[in-house]
C-alpha positions in Angstrom: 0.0 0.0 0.0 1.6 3.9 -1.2 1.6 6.0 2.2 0.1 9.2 1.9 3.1 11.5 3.2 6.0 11.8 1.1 8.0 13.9 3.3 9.1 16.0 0.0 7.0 19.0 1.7 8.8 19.0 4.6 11.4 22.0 3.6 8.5 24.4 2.8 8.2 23.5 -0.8 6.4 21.2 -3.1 6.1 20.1 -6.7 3.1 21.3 -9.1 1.5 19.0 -11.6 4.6 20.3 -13.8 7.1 19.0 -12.0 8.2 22.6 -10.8 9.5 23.3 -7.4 7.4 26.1 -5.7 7.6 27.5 -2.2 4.5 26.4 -0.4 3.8 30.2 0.2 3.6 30.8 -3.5 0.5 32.6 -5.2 -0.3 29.7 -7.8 -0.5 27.3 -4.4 -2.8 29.7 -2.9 -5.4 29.8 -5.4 -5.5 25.7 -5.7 -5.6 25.7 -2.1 -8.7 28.2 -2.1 -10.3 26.5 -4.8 -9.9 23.1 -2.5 -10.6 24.8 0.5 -14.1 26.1 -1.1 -14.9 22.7 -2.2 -14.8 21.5 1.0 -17.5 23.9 2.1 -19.6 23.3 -0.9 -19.2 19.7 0.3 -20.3 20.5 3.5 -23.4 22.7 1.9 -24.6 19.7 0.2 -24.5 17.9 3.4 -27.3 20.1 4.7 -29.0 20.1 1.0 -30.0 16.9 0.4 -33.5 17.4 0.7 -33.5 20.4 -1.8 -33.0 18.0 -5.3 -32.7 21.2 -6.9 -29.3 22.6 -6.0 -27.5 19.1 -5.1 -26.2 17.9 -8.4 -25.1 21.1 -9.5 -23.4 21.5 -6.7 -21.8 18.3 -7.9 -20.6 19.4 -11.0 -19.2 22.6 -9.6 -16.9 21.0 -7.1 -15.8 18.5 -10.2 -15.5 22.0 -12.4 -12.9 23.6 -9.5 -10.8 20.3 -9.6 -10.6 21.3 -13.2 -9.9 24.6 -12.5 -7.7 23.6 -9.8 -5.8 20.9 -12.3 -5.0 23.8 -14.4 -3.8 26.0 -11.8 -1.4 23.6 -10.6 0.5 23.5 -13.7 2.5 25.8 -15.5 3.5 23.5 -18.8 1.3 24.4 -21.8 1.3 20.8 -23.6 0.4 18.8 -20.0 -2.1 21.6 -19.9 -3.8 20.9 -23.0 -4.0 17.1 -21.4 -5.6 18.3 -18.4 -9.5 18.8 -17.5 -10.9 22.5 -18.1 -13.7 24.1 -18.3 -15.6 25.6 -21.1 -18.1 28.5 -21.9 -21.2 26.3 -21.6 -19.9 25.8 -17.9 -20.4 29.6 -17.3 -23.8 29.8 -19.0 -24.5 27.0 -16.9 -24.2 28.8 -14.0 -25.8 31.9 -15.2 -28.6 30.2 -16.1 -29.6 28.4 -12.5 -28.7 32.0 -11.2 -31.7 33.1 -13.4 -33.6 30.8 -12.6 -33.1 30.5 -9.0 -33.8 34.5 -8.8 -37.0 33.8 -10.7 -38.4 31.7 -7.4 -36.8 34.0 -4.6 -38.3 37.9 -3.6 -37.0 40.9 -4.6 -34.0 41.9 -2.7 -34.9 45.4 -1.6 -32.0 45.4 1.5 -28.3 43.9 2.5 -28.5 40.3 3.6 -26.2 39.3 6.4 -25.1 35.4 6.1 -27.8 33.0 8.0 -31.0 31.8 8.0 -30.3 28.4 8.1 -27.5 26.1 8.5 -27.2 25.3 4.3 -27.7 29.1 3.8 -25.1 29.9 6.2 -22.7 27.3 4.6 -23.3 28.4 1.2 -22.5 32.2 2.4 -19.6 30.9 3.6 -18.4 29.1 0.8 -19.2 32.5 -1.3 -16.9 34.2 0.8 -14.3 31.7 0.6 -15.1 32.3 -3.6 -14.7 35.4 -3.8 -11.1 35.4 -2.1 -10.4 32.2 -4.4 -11.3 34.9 -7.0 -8.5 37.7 -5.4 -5.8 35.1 -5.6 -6.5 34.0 -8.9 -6.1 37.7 -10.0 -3.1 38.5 -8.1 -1.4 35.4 -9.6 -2.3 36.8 -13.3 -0.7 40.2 -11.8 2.4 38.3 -11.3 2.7 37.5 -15.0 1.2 34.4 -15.1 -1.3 33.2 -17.4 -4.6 32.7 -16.3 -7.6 31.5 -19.0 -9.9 34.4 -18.5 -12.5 31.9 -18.1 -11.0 31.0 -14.7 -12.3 34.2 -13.8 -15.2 34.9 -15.0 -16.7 31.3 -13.8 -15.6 31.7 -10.1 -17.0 35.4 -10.1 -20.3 33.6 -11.4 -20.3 31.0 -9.0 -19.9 33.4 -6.0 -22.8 35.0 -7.6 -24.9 31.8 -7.4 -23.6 30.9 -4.3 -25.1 33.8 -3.1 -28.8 33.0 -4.4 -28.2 29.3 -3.6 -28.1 30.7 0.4 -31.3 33.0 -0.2 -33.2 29.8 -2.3 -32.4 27.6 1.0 -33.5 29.9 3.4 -36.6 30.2 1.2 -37.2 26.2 0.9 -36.9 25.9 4.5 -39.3 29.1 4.8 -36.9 31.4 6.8 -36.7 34.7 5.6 -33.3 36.4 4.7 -31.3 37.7 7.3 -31.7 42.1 6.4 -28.5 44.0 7.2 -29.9 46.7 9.7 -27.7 49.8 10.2 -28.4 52.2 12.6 
C-alpha cells in the first residue's frame, strides 16, 4: 500500500502537476488551495441540502469543475495543460442560467442580507466568501505575470454569484426569511 506522506513537503516547498519546485507560500499554491478549501465547504453545503434536489447535483458538477480549474492552476506546462480537465463556456452559462432561474423563485431583494437563515444558507454564504477570495488570488497570480484562462475568472466570479442566491433559495425552501443588514 503507497503511504500518503511523502516527506518532500517537509522544507516548505512542493512540486506542481509540472514537476516545478514552488515555495508552499507561493500565489499559484494559494489559489489551488482556495479552490480546495471552497470545495470543502460546498461539500459540507450539500450535506445540509440533500432534501433540496434542486441545487444538489449542481453542486456536484461545480466541485468536479474547480478540480478542473484547480488541475489547471497547478501547472505551469502548456502541452500537460492541454492534457488536463478544463472548463468551457457552456460551464459559465450553466451557472448563469440556475442563477436566473433561481432569482425567478426567490423575492425581490430590496436590502443587504447578512449570512444566516439556516444552517445550508449559512454554509453556502460561507463558501461564497471563501469564492470570492479564491477569485482575489486568482487575479493576483495573473498580476504576477502568469497566465490565467480568462475563463477561470469569470466562472468563479459567477459562481460566487450563485452561491449567493443558492443561500437565499435555502432559506426560502426551509421558509426562513433572509437575514436584512440593519444599520443604525
Amino acid at each position: 500500500m503507497a503511504k500518503i506522506y511523502t516527506k518532500k513537503g517537509d522544507q516548505g516547498t512542493t512540486c506542481l502537476v509540472s514537476g516545478e519546485t514552488v515555495d508552499k507560500s507561493h500565489t499559484r499554491l494559494d489559489s489551488y488551495g482556495t479552490l480546495d478549501e471552497l470545495n470543502s465547504y460546498i461539500g459540507y453545503a450539500r450535506l445540509e441540502l440533500k432534501n433540496i434536489s434542486k441545487l444538489d447535483p449542481l453542486l456536484f458538477e461545480i466541485q468536479n469543475d474547480l478540480f478542473n480549474i484547480g488541475s489547471q492552476l497547478a501547472n505551469t506546462d502548456p502541452n500537460i495543460k492541454s492534457k488536463l480537465p478544463n472548463i468551457f463556456d457552456k460551464d459559465v452559462l450553466k451557472l448563469e442560467k440556475c442563477i436566473d432561474e433561481l432569482t425567478e423563485e426567490l423575492p425581490d431583494l430590496k436590502n443587504f442580507i447578512l449570512p444566516g437563515g439556516t444552517k445550508a444558507s449559512g454554509l453556502l454564504h460561507i463558501a461564497r466568501t471563501v469564492c470570492r477570495r479564491a477569485e482575489r488570488i486568482i487575479i493576483k497570480l495573473k498580476t504576477e505575470n502568469n497566465p490565467i484562462d480568462p475563463l477561470f475568472i469569470q466562472y468563479i466570479n459567477r459562481l460566487s454569484d450563485l452561491l449567493f442566491v443558492m443561500a437565499r433559495y435555502a432559506n426560502k425552501t426551509h421558509n426562513v426569511p433572509d437575514v436584512e443588514w440593519t444599520h443604525k
